[in-house]
gemmi code that builds the backbone of each chain (N, CA, C; Angstrom):
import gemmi

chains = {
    "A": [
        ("UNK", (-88.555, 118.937, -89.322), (-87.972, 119.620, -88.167), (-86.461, 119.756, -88.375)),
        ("UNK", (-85.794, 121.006, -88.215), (-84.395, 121.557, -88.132), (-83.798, 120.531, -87.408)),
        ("UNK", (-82.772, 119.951, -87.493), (-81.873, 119.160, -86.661), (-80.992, 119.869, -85.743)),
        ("UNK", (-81.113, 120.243, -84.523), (-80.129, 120.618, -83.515), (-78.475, 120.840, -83.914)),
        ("UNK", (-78.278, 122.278, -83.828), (-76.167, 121.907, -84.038), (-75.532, 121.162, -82.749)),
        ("UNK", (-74.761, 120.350, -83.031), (-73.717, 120.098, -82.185), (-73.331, 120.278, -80.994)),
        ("UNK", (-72.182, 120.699, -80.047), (-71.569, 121.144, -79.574), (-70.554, 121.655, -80.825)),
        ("UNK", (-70.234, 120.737, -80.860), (-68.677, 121.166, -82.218), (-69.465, 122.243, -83.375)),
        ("UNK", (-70.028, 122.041, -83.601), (-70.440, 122.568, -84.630), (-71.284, 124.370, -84.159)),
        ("UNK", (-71.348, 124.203, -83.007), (-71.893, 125.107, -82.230), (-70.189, 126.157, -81.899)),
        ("UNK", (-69.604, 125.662, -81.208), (-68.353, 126.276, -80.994), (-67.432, 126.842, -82.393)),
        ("UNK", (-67.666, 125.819, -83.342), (-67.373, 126.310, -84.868), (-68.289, 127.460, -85.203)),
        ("UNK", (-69.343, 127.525, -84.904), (-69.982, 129.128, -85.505), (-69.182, 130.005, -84.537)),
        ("UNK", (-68.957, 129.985, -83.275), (-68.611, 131.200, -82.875), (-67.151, 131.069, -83.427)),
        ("UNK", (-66.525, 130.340, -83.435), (-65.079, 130.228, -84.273), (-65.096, 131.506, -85.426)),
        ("UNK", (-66.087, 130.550, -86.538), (-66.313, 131.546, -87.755), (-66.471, 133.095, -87.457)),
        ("UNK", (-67.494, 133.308, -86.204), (-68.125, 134.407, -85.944), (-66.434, 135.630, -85.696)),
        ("UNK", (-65.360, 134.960, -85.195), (-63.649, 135.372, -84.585), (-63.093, 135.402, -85.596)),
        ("UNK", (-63.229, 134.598, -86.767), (-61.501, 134.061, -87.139), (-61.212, 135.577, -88.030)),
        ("UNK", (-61.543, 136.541, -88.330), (-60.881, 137.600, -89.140), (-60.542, 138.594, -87.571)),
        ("UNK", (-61.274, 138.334, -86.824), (-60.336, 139.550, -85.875), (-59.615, 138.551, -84.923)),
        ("UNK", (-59.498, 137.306, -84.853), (-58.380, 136.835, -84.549), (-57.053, 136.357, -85.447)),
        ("UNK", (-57.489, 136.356, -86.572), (-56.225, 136.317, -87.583), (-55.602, 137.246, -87.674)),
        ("UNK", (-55.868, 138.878, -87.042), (-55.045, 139.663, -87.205), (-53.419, 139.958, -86.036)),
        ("UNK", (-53.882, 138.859, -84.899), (-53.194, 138.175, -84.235), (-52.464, 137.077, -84.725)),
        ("UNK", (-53.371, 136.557, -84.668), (-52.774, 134.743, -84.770), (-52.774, 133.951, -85.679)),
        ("UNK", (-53.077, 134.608, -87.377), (-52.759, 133.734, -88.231), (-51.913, 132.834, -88.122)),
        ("UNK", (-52.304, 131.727, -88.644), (-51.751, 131.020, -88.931), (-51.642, 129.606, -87.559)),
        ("UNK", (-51.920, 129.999, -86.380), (-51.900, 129.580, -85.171), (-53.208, 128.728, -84.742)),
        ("UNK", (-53.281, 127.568, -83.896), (-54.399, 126.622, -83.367), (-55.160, 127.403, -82.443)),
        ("UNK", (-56.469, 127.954, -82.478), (-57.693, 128.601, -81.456), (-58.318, 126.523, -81.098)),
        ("UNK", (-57.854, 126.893, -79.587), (-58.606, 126.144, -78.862), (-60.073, 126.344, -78.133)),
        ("UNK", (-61.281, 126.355, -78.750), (-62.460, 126.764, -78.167), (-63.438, 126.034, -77.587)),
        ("UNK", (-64.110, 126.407, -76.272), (-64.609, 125.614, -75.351), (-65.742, 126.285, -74.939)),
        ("UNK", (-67.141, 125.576, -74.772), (-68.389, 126.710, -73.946), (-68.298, 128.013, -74.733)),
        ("UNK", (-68.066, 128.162, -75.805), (-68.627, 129.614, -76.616), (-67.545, 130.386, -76.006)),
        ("UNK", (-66.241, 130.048, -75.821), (-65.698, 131.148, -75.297), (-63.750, 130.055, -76.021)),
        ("UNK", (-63.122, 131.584, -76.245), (-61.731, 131.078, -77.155), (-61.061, 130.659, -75.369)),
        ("UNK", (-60.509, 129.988, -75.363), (-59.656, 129.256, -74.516), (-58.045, 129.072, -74.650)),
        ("UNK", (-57.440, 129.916, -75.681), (-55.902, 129.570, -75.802), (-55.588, 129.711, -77.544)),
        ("UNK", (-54.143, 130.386, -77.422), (-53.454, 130.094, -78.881), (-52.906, 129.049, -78.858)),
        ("UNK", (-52.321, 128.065, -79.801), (-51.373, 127.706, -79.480), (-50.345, 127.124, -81.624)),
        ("UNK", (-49.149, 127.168, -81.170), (-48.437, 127.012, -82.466), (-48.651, 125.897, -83.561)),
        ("UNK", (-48.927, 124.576, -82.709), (-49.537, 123.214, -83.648), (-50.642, 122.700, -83.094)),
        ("UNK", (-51.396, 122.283, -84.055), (-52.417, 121.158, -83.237), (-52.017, 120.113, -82.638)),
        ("UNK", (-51.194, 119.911, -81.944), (-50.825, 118.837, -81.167), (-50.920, 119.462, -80.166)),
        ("UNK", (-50.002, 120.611, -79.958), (-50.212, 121.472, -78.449), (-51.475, 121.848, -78.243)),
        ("UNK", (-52.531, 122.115, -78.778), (-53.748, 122.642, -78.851), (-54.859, 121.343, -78.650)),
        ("UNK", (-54.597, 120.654, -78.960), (-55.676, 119.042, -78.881), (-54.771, 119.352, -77.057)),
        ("UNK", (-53.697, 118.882, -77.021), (-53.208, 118.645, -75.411), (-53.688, 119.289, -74.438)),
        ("UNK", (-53.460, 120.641, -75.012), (-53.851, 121.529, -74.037), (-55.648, 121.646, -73.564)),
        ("UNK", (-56.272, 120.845, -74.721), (-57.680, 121.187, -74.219), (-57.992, 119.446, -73.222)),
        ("UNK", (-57.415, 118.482, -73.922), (-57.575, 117.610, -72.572), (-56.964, 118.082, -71.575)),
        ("UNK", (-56.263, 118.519, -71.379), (-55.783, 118.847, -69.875), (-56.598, 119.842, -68.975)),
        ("UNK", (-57.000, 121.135, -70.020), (-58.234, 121.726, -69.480), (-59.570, 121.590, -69.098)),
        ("UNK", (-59.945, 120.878, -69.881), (-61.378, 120.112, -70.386), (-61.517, 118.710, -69.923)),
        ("UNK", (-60.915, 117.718, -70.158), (-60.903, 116.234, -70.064), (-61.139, 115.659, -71.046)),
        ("UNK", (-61.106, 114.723, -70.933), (-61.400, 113.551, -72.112), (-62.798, 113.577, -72.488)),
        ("UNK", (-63.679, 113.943, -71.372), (-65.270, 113.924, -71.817), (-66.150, 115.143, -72.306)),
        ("UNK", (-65.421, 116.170, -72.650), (-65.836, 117.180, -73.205), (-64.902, 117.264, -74.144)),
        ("UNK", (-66.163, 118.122, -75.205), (-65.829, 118.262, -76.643), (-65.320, 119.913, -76.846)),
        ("UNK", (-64.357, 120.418, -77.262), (-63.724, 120.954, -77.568), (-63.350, 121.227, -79.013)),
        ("UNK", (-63.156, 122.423, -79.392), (-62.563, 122.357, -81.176), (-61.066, 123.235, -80.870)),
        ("UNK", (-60.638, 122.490, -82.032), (-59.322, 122.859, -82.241), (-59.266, 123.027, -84.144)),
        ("UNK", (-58.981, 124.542, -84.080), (-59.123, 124.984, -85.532), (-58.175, 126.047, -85.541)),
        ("UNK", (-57.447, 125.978, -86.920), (-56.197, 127.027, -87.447), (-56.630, 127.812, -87.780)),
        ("UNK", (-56.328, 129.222, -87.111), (-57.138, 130.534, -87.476), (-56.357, 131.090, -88.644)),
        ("UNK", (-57.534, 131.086, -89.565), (-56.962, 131.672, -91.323), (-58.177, 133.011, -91.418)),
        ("UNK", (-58.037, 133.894, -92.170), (-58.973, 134.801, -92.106), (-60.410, 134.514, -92.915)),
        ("UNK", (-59.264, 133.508, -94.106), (-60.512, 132.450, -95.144), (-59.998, 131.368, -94.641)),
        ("UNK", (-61.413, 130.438, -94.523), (-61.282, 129.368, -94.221), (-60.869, 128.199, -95.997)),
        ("UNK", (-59.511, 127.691, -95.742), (-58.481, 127.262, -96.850), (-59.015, 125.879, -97.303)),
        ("UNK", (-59.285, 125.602, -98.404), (-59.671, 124.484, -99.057), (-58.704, 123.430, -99.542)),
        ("UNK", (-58.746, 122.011, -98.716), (-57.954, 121.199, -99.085), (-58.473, 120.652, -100.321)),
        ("UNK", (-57.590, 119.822, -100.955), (-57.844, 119.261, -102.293), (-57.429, 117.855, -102.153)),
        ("UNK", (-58.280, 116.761, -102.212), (-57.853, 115.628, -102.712), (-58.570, 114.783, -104.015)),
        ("UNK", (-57.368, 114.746, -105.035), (-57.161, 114.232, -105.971), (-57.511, 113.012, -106.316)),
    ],
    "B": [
        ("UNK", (-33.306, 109.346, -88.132), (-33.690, 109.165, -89.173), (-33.359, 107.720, -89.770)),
        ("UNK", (-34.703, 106.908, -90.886), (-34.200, 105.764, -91.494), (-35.049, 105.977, -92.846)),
        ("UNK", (-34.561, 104.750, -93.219), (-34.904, 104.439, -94.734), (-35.617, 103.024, -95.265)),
        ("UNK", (-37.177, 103.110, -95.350), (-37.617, 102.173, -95.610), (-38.050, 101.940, -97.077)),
        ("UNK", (-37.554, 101.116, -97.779), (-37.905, 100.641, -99.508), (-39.153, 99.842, -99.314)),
        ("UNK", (-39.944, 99.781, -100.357), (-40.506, 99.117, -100.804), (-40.932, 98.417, -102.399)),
        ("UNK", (-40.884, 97.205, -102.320), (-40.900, 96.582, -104.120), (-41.882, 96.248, -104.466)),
        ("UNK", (-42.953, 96.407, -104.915), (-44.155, 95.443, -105.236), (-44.100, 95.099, -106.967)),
        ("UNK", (-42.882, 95.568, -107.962), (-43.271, 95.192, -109.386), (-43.687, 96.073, -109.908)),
        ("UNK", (-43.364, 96.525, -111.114), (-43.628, 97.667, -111.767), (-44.868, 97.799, -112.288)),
        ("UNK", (-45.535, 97.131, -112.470), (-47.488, 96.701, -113.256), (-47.699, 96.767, -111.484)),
        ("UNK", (-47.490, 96.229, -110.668), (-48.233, 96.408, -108.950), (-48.418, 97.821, -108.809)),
        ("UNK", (-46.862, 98.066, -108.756), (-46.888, 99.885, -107.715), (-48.070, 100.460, -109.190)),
        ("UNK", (-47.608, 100.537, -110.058), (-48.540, 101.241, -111.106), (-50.148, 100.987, -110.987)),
        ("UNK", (-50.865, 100.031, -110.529), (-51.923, 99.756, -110.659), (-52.332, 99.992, -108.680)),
        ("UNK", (-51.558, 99.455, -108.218), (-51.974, 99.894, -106.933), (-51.838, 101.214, -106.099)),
        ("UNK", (-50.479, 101.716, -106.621), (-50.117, 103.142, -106.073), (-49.492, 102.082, -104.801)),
        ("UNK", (-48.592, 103.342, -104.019), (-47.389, 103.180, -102.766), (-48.626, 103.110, -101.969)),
        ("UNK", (-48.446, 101.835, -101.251), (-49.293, 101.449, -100.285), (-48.337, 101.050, -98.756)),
        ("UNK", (-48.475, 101.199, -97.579), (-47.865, 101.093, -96.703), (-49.144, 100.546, -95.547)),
        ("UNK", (-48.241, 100.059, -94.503), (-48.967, 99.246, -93.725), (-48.861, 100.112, -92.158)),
        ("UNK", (-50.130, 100.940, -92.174), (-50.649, 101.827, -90.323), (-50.998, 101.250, -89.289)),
        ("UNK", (-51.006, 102.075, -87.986), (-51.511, 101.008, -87.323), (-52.133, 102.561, -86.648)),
        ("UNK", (-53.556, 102.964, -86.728), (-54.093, 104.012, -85.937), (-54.840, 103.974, -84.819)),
        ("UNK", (-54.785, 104.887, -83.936), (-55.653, 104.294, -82.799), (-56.192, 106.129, -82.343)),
        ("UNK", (-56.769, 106.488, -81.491), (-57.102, 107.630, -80.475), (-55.552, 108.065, -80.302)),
        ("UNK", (-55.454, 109.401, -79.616), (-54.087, 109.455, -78.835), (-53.491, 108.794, -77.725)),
        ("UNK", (-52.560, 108.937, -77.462), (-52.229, 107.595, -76.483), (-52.647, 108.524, -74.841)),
        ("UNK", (-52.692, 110.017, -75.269), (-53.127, 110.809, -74.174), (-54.323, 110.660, -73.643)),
        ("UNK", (-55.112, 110.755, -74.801), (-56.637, 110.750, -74.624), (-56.758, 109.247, -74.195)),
        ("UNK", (-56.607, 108.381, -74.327), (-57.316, 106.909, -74.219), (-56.474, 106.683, -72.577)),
        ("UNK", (-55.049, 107.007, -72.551), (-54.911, 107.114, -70.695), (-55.945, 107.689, -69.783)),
        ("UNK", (-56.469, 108.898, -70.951), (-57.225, 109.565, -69.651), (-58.548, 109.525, -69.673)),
        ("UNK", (-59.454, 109.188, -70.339), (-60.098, 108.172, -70.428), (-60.385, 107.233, -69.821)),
        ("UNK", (-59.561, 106.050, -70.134), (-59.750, 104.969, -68.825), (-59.546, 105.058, -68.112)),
        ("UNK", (-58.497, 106.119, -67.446), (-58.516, 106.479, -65.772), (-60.260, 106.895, -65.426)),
        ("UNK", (-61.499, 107.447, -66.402), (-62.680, 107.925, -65.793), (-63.535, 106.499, -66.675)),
        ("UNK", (-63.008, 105.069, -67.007), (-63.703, 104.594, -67.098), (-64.758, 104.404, -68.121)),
        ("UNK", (-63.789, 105.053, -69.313), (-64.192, 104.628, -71.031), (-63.326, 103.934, -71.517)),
        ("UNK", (-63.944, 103.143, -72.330), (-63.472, 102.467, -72.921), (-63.057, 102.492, -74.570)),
        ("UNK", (-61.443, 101.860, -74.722), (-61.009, 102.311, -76.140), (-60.689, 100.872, -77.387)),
        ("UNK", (-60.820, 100.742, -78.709), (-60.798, 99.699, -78.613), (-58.852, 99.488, -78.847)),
        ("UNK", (-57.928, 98.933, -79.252), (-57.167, 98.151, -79.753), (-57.131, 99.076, -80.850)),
        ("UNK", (-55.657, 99.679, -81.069), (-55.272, 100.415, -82.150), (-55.508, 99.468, -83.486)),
        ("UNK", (-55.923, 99.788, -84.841), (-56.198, 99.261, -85.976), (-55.156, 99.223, -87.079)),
        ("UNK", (-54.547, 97.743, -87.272), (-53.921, 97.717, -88.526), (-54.739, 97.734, -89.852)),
        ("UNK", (-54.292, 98.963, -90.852), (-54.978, 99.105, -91.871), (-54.109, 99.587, -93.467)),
        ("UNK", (-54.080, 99.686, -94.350), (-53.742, 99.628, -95.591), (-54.059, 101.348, -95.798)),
        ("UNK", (-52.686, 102.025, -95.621), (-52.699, 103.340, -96.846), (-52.003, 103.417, -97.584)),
        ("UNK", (-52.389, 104.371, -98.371), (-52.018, 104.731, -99.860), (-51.319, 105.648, -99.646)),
        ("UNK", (-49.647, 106.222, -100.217), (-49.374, 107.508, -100.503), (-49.924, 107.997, -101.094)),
        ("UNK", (-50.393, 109.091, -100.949), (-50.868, 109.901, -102.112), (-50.887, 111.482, -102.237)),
        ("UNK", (-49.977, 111.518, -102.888), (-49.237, 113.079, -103.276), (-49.882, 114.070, -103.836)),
        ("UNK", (-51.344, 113.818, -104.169), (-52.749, 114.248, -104.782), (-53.115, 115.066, -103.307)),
        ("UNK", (-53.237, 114.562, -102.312), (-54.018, 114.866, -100.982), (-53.283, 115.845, -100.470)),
        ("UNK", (-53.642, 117.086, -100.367), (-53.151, 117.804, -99.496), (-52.701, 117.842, -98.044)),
        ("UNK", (-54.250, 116.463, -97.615), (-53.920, 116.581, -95.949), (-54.452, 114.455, -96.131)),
        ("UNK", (-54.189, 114.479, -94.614), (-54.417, 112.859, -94.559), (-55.992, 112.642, -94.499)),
        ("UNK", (-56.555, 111.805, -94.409), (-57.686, 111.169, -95.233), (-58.057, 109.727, -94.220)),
        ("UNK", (-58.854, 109.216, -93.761), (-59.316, 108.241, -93.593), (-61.037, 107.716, -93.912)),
        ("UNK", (-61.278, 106.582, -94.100), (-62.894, 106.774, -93.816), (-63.331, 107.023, -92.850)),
        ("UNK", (-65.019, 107.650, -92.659), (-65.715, 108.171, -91.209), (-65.688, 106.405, -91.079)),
        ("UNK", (-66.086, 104.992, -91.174), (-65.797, 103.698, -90.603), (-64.915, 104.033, -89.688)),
        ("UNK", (-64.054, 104.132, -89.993), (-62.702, 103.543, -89.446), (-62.646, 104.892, -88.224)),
        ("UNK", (-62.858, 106.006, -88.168), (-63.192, 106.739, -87.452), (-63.805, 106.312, -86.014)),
        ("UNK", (-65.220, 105.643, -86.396), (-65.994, 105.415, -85.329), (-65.027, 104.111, -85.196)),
        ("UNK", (-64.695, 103.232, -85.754), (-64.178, 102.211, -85.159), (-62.834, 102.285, -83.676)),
        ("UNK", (-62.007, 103.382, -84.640), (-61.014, 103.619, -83.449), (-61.359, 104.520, -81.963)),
        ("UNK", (-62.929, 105.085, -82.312), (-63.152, 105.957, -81.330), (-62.879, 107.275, -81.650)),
        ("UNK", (-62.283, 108.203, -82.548), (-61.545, 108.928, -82.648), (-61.914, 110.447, -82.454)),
        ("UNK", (-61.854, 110.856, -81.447), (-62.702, 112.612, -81.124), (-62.888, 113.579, -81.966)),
        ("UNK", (-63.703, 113.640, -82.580), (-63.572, 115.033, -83.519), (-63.385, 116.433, -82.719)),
        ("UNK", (-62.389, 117.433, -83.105), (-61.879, 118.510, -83.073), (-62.146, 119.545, -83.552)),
        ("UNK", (-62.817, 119.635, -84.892), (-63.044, 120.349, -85.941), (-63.261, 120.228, -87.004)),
        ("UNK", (-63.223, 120.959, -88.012), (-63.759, 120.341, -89.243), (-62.864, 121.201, -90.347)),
        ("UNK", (-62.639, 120.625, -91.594), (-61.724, 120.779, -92.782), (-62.659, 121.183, -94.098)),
        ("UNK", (-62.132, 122.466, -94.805), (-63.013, 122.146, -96.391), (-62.550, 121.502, -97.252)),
        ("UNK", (-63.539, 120.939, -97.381), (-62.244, 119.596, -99.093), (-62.879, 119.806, -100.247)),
        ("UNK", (-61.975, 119.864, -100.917), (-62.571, 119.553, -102.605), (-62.027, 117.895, -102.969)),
        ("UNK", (-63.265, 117.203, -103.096), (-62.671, 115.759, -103.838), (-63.734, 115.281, -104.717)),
        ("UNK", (-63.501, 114.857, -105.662), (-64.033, 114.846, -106.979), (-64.766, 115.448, -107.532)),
        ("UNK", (-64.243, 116.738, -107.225), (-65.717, 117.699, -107.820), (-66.484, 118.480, -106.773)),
        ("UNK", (-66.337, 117.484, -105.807), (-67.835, 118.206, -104.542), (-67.004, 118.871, -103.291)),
        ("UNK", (-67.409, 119.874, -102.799), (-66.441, 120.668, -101.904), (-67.303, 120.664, -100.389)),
        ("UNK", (-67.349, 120.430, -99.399), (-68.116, 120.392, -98.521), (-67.177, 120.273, -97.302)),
        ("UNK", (-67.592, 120.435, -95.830), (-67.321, 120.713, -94.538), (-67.121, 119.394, -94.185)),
        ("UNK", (-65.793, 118.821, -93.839), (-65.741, 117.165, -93.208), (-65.258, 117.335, -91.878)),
        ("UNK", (-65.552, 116.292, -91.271), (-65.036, 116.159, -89.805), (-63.218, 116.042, -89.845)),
        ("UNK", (-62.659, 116.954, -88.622), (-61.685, 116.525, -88.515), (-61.118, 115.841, -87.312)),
        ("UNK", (-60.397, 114.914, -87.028), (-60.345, 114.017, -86.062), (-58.657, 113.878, -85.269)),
        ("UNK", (-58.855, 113.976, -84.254), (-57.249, 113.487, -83.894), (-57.011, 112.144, -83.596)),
        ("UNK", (-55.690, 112.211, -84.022), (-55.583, 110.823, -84.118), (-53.923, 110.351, -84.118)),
        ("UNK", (-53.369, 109.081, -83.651), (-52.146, 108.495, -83.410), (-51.766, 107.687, -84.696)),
        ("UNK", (-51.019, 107.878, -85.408), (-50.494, 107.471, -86.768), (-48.990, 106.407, -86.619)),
        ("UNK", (-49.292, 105.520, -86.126), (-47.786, 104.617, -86.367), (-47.557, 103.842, -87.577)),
        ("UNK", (-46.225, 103.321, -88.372), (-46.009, 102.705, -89.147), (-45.369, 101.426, -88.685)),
        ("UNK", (-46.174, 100.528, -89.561), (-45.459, 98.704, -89.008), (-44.226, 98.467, -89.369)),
        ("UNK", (-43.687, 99.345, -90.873), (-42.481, 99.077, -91.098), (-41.637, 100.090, -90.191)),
        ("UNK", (-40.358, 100.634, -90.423), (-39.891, 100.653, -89.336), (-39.485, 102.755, -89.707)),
        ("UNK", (-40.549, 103.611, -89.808), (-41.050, 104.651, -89.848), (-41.460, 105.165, -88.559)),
        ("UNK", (-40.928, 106.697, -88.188), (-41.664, 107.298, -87.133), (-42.985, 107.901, -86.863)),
        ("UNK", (-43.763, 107.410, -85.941), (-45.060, 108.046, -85.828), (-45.367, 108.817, -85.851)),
        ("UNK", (-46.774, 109.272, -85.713), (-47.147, 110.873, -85.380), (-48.083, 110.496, -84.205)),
        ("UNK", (-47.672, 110.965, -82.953), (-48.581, 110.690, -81.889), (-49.974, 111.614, -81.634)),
        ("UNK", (-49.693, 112.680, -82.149), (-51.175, 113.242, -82.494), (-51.313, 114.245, -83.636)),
        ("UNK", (-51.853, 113.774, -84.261), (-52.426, 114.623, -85.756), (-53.507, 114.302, -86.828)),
        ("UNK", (-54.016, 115.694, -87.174), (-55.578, 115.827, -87.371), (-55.513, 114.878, -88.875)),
        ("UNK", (-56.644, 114.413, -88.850), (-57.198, 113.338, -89.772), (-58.579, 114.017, -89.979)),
        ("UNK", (-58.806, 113.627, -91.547), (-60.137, 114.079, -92.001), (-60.811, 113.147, -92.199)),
        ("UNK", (-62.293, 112.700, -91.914), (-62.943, 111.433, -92.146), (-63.872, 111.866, -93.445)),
        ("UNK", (-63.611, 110.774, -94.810), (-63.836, 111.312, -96.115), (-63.885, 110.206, -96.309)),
        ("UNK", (-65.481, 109.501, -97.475), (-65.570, 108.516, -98.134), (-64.454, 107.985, -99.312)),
        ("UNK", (-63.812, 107.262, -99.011), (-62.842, 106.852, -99.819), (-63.715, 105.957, -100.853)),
        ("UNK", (-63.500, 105.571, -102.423), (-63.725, 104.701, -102.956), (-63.738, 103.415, -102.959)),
        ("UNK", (-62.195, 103.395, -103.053), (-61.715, 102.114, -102.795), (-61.623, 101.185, -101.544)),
        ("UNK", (-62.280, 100.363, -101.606), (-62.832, 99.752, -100.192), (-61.294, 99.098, -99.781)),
        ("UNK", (-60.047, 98.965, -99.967), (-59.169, 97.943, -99.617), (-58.186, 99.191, -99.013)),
        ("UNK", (-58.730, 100.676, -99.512), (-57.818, 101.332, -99.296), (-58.672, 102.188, -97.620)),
        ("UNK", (-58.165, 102.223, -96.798), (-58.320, 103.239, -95.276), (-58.331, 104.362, -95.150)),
        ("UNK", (-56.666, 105.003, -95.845), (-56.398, 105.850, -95.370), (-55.584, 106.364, -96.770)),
        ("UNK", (-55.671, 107.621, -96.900), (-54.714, 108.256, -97.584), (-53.875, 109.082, -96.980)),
        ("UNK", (-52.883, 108.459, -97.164), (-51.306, 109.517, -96.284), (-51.151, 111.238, -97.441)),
        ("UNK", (-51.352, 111.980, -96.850), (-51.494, 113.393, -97.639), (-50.147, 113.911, -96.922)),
        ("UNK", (-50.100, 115.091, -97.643), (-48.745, 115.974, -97.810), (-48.740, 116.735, -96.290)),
        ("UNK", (-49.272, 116.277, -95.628), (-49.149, 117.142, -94.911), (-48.550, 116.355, -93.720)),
        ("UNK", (-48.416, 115.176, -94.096), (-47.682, 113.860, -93.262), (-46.091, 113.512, -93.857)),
        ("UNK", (-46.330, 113.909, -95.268), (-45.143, 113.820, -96.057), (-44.594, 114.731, -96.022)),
        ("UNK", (-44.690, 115.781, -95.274), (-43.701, 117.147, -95.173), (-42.222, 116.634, -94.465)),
        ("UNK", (-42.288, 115.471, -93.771), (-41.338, 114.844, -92.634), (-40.668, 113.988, -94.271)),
        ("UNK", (-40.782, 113.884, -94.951), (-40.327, 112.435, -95.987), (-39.312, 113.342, -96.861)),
        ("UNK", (-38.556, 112.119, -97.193), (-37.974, 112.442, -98.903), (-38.678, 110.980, -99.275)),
        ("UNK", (-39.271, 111.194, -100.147), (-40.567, 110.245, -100.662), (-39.579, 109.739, -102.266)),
        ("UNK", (-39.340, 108.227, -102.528), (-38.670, 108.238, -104.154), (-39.881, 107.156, -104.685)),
        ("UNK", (-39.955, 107.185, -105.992), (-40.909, 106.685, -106.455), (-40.302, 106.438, -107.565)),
        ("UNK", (-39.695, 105.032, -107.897), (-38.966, 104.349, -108.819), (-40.220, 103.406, -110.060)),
        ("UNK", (-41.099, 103.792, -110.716), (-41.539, 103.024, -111.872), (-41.184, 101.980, -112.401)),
        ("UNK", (-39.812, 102.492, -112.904), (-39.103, 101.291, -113.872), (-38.761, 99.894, -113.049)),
        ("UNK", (-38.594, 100.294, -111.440), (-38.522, 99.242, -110.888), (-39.109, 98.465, -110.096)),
        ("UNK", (-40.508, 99.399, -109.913), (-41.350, 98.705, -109.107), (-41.410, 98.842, -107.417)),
        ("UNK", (-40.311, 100.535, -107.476), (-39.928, 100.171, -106.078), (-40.240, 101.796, -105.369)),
        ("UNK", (-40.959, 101.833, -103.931), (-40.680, 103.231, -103.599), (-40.170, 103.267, -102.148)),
        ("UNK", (-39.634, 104.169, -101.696), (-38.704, 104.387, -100.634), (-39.220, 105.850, -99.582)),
        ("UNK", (-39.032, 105.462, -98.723), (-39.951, 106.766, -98.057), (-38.281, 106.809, -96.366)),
        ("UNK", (-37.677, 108.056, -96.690), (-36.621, 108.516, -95.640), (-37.081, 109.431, -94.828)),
        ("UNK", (-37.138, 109.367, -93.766), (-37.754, 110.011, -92.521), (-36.851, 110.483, -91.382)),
    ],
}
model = gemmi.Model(1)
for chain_id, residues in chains.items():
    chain = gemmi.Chain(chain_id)
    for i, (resn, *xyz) in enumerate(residues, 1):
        res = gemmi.Residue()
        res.name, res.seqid = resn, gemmi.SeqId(i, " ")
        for name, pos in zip(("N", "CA", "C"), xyz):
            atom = gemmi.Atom()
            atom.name, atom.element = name, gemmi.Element(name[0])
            atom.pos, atom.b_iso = gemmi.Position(*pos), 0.0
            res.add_atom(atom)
        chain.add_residue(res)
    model.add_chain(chain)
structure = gemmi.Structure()
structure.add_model(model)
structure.setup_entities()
């Protein structure tokens, strides 16, 4: 049996489903997304984590992801 | 701004790499607001990282993750040793015991580390704030903030 997505991981597909027609905005910028729906730009993930507790609360899950048009591969060595 | 040295011996720093002493916990936002609805957080965690100038971004184990509580946000692609895959990313409160400024909230990736003594890897993306010196011959490295 398929294992159920997330919430997070649920809000990350519709993320994916945005990030090239929102990068033509907001590269480079934090998409705060909540309930299948974008909720806010904002400049760092600090303002963007803040801003979704304050919207959301502490008990809902929320994503906070840097809209790139490709999603950028870290490297550790 | 300050300036903290560190000496461990030239065969130490070489065999151990710049190791510094964290203390991580949740945000100090999230865990206020929180226990105002009556969750509970544990006691921020003193733990052992590594500089490491290899890492693009900071690094902890998923352990130490669930231990501090720490909310996942999103998720990061990594390449580390070869294998490239989707990791959790986590927010999180970054203080230093020596006498270094914190980061009161910033994203952490939860990634099996090897080395069991090591927590956390401090990545470049924490060291953007540093002039980072890394002395060999003497055993000594210095991190200005």
């Amino acid at each position: 049996m398929a294992t159920q997505p997330t919430n997070l991981e649920r809000e990350f597909s519709f993320f994916e489903q945005h990030r090239v027609e929102w990068a033509q905005q907001h590269q480079g910028e934090f998409v705060l997304v909540f309930d299948g729906r974008e909720a806010g730009f904002y400049g760092d993930y600090e303002s963007a984590f803040r801003a979704g507790l304050e919207k959301f609360g502490s008990q809902s899950q929320f994503l906070v992801q840097q809209v790139c048009a490709v999603e950028p591969v870290f490297f550790i060595y | 701004m300050g300036q903290v040295s560190f000496r461990s011996g030239p065969g130490d720093l070489q065999q151990e790499g710049p190791r510094v002493r964290i203390i991580i916990s949740a945000p100090r936002e999230e865990i206020d607001e929180g226990r105002a609805v009556g969750l509970e957080y544990p006691d921020p965690i003193n733990v052992v990282a590594l500089v490491d100038t290899g890492a693009s971004l900071t690094v902890i184990n998923p352990e130490l993750a669930r231990s501090c509580k720490l909310r996942q946000t999103g998720f990061a692609k990594v390449s580390a040793a070869g294998n490239q895959g989707l990791y959790p990313r986590y927010a999180a409160c970054i203080k230093f015991v020596d006498n270094l400024k914190g980061f009161d909230v910033i994203p952490v990736v939860g990634c099996k580390l090897p080395q069991q003594s090591i927590s956390c890897l401090i990545g470049r993306d924490l060291m953007h704030r540093w002039r980072f010196t890394y002395d060999g011959r003497t055993g000594e490295f210095s991190i200005l903030d």
